[in-house]
Biotite code that builds the C-alpha atoms (Angstrom):
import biotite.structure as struc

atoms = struc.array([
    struc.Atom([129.949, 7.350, 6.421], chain_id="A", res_id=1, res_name="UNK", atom_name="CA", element="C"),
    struc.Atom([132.615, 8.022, 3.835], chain_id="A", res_id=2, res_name="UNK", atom_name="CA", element="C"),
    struc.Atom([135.407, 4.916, 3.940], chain_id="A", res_id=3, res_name="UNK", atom_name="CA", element="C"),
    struc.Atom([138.973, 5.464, 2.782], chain_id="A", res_id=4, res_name="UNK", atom_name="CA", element="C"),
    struc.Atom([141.959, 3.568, 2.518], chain_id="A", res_id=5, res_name="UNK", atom_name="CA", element="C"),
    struc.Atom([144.944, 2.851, -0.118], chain_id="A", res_id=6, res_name="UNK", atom_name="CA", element="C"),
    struc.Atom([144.152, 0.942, -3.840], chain_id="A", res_id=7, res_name="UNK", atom_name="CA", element="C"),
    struc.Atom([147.603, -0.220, -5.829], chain_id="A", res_id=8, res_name="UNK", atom_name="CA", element="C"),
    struc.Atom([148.934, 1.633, -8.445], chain_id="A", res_id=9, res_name="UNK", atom_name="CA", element="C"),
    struc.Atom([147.616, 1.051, -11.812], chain_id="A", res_id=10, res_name="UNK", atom_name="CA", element="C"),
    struc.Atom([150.985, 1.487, -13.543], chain_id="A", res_id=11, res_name="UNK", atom_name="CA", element="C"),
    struc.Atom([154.137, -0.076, -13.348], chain_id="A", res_id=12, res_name="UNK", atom_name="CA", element="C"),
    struc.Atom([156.779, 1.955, -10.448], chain_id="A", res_id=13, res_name="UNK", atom_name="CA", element="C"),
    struc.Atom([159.291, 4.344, -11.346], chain_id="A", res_id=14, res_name="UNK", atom_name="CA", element="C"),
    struc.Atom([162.260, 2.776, -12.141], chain_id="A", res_id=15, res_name="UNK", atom_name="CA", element="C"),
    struc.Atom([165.919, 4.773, -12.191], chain_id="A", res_id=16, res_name="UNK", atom_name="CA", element="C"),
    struc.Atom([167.555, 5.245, -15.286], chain_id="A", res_id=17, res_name="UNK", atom_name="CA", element="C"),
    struc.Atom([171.552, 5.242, -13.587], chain_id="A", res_id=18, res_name="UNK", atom_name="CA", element="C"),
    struc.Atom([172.534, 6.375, -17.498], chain_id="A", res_id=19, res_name="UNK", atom_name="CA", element="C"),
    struc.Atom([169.926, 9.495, -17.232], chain_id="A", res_id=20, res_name="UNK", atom_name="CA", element="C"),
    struc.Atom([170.835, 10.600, -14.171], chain_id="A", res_id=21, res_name="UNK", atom_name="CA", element="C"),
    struc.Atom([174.785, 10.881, -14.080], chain_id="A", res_id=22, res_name="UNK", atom_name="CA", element="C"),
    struc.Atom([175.461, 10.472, -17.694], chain_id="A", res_id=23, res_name="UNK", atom_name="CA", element="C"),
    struc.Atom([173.422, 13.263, -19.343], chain_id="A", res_id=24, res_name="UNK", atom_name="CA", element="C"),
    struc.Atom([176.297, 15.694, -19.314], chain_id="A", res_id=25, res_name="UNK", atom_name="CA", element="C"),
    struc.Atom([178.663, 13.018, -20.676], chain_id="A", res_id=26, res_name="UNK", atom_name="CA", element="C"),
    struc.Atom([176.395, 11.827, -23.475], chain_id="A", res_id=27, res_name="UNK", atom_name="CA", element="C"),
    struc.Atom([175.712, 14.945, -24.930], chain_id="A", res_id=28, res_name="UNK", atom_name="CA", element="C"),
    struc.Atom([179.801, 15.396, -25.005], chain_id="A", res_id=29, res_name="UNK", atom_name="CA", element="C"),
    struc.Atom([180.080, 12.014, -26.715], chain_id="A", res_id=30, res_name="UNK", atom_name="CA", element="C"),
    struc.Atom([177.473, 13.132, -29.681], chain_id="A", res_id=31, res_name="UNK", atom_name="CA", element="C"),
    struc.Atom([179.075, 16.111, -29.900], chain_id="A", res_id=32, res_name="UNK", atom_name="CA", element="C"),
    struc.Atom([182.717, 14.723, -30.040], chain_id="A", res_id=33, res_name="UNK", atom_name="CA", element="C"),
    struc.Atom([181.534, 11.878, -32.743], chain_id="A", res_id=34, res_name="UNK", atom_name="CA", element="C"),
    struc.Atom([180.241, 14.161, -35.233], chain_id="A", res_id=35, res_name="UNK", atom_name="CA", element="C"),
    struc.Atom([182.997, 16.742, -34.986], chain_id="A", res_id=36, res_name="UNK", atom_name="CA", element="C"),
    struc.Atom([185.975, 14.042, -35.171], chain_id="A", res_id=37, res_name="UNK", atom_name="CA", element="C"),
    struc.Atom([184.797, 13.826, -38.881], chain_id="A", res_id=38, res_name="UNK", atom_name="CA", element="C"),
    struc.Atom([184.407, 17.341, -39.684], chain_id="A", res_id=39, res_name="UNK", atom_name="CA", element="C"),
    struc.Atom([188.039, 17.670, -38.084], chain_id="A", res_id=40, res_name="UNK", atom_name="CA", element="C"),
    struc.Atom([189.713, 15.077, -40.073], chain_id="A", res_id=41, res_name="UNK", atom_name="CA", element="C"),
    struc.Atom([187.924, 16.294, -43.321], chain_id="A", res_id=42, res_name="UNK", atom_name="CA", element="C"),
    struc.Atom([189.091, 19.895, -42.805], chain_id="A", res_id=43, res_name="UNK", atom_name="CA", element="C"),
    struc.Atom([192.243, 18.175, -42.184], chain_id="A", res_id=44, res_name="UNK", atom_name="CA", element="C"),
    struc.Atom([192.131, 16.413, -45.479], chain_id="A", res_id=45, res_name="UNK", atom_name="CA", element="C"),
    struc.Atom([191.259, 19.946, -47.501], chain_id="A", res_id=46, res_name="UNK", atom_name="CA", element="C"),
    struc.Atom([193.830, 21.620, -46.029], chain_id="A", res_id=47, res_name="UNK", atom_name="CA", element="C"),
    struc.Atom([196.660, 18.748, -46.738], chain_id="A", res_id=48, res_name="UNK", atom_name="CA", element="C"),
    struc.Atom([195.335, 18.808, -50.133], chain_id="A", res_id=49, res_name="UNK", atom_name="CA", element="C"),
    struc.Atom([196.245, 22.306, -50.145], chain_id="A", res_id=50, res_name="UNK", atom_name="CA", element="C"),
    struc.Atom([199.637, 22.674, -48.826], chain_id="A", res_id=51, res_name="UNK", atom_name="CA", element="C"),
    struc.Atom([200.258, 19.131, -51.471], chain_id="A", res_id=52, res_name="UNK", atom_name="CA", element="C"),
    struc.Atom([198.565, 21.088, -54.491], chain_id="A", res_id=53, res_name="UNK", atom_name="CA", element="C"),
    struc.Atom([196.787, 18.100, -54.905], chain_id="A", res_id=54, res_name="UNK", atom_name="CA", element="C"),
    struc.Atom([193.756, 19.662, -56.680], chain_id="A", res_id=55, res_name="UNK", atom_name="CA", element="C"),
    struc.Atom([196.312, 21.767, -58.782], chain_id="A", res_id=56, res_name="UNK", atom_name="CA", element="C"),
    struc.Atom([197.690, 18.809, -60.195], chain_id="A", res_id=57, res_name="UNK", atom_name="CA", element="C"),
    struc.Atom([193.962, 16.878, -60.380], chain_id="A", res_id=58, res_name="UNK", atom_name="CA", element="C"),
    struc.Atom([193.087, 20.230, -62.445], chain_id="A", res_id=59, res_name="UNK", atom_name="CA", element="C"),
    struc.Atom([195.449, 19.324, -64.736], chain_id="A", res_id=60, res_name="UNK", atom_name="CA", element="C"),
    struc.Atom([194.868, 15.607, -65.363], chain_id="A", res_id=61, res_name="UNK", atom_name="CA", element="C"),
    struc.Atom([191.814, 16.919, -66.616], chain_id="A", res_id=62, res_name="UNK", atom_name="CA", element="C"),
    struc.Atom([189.618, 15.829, -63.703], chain_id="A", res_id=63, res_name="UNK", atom_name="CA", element="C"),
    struc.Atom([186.455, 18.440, -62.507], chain_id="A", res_id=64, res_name="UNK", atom_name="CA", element="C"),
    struc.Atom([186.106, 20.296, -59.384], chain_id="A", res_id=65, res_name="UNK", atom_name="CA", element="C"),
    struc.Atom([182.745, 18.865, -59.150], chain_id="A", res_id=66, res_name="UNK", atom_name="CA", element="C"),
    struc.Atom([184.391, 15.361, -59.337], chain_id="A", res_id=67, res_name="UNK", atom_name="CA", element="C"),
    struc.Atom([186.762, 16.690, -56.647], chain_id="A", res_id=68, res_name="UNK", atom_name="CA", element="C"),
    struc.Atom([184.093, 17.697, -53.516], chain_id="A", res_id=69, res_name="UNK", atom_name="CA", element="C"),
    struc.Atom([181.546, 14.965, -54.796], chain_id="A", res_id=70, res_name="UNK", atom_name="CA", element="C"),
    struc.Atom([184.565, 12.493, -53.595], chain_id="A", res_id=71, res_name="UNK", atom_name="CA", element="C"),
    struc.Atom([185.527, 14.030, -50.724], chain_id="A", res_id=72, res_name="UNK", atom_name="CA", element="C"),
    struc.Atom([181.420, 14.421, -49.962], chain_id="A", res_id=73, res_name="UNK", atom_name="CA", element="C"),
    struc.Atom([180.701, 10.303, -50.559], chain_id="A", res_id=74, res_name="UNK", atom_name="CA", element="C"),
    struc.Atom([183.535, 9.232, -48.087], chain_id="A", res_id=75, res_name="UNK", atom_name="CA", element="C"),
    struc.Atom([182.264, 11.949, -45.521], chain_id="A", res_id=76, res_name="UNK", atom_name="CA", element="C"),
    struc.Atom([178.527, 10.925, -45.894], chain_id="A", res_id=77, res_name="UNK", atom_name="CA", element="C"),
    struc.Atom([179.906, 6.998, -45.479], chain_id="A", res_id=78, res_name="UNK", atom_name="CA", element="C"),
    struc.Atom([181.532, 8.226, -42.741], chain_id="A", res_id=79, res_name="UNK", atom_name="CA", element="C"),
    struc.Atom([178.723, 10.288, -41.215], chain_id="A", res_id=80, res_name="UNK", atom_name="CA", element="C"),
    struc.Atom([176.097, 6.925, -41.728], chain_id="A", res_id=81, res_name="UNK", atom_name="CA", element="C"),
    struc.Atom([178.069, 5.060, -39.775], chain_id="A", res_id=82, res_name="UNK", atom_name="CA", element="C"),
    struc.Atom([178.582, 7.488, -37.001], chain_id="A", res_id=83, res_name="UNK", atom_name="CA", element="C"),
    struc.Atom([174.829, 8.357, -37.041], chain_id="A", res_id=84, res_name="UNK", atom_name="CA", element="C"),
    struc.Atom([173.503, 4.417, -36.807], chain_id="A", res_id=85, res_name="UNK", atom_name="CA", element="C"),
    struc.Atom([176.376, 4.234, -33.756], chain_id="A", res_id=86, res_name="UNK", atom_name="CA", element="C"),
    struc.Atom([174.781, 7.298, -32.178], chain_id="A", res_id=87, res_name="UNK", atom_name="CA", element="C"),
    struc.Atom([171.216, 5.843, -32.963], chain_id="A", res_id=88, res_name="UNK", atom_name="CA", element="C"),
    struc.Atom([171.855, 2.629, -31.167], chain_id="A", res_id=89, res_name="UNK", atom_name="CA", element="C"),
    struc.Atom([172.997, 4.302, -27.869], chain_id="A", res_id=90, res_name="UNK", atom_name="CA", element="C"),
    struc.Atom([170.567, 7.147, -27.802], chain_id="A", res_id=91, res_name="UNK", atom_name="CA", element="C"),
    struc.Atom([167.738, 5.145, -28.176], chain_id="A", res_id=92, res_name="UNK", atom_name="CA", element="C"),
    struc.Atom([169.025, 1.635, -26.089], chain_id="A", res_id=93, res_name="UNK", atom_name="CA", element="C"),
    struc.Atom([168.988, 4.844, -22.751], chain_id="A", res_id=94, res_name="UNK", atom_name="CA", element="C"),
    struc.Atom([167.157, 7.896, -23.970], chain_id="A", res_id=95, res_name="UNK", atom_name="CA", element="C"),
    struc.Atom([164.464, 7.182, -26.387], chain_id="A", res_id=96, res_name="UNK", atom_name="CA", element="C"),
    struc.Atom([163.853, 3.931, -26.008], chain_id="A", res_id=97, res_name="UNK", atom_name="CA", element="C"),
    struc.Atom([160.249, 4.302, -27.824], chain_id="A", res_id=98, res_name="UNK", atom_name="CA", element="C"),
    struc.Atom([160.605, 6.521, -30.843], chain_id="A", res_id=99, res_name="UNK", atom_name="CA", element="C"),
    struc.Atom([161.292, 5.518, -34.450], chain_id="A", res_id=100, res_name="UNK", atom_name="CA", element="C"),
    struc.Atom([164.909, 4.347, -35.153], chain_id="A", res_id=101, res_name="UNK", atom_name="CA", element="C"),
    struc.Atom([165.031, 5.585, -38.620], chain_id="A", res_id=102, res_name="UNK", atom_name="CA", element="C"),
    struc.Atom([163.473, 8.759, -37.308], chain_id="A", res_id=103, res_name="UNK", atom_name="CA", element="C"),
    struc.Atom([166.425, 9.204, -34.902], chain_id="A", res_id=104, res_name="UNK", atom_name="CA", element="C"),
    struc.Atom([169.078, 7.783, -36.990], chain_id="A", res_id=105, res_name="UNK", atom_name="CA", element="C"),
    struc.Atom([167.769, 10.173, -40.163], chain_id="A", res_id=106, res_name="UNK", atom_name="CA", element="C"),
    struc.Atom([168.305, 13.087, -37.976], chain_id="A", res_id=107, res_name="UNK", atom_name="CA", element="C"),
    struc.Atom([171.830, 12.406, -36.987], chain_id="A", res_id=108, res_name="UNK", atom_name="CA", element="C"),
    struc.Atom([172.587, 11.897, -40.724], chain_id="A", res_id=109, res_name="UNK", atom_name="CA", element="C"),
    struc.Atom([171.388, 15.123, -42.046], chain_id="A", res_id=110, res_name="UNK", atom_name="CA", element="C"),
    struc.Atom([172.773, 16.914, -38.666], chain_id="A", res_id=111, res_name="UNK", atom_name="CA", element="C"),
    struc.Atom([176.380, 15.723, -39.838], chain_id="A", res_id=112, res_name="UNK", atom_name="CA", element="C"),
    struc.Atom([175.856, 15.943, -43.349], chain_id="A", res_id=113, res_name="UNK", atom_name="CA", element="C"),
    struc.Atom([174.689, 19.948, -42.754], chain_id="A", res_id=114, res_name="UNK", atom_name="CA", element="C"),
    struc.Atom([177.825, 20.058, -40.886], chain_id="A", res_id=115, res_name="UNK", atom_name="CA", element="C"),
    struc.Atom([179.944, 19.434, -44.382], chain_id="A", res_id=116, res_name="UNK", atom_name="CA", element="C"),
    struc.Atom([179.359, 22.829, -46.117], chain_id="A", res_id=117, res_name="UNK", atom_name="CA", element="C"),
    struc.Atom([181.155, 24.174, -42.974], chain_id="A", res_id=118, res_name="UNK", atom_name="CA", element="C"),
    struc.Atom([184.111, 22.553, -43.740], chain_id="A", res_id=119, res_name="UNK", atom_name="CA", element="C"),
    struc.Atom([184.038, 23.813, -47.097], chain_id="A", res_id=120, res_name="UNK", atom_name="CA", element="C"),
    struc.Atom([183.792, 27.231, -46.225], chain_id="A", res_id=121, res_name="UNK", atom_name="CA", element="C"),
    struc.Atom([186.783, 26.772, -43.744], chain_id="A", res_id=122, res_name="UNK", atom_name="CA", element="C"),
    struc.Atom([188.809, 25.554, -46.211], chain_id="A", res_id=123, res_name="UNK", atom_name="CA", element="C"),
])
């Protein structure tokens, strides 16, 4: 005689994620839009530099190109750490709630900073 019935689950239930269900499309907008608004406001500094002559004139102080993009490179990476932690602590407070936070916030930084020699080339 074979007996059957129902046992309890051995895991916790399913709960629903209200952030993963209707704000996937949003999020991925919000990344998108936080590491661009850099980029856009660094191309925008190049190109005022340009129409100022501001690297003719640094040229002539005597001051390096290499001194030139290594500044412009320091306050875009400062930028880009801060915006990468930000992104860090909302992706993985809803999406990834178990993986590494430097992992996560390592791979935002070197996503932006790959982003940089693009604005050079731009300019």
């Amino acid at each position: 005689v074979v007996a059957y019935g129902f046992a309890p689950m051995m895991y916790e239930p399913y709960e629903v994620n209200i952030l993963g269900e209707f704000g996937d499309v949003l999020l991925g907008y919000f990344f998108l839009l936080s590491v661009l608004l850099p980029l856009i406001t660094l191309i925008g500094k190049f190109m005022t530099d340009k129409i100022t002559r501001m690297r003719e004139s640094m040229k002539i102080m005597g001051i390096n190109d290499s001194t030139y993009f290594l500044s412009y490179f320091l306050s875009y990476a400062a930028t880009q750490l801060v915006v990468s932690f930000g992104c860090t602590a909302i992706i993985k407070s809803t999406i990834f709630p178990h993986s590494n936070y430097f992992l996560v916030a390592t791979f935002f930084f070197l996503f932006g900073i790959s982003i940089y020699p693009f604005a050079i080339l731009v300019w």
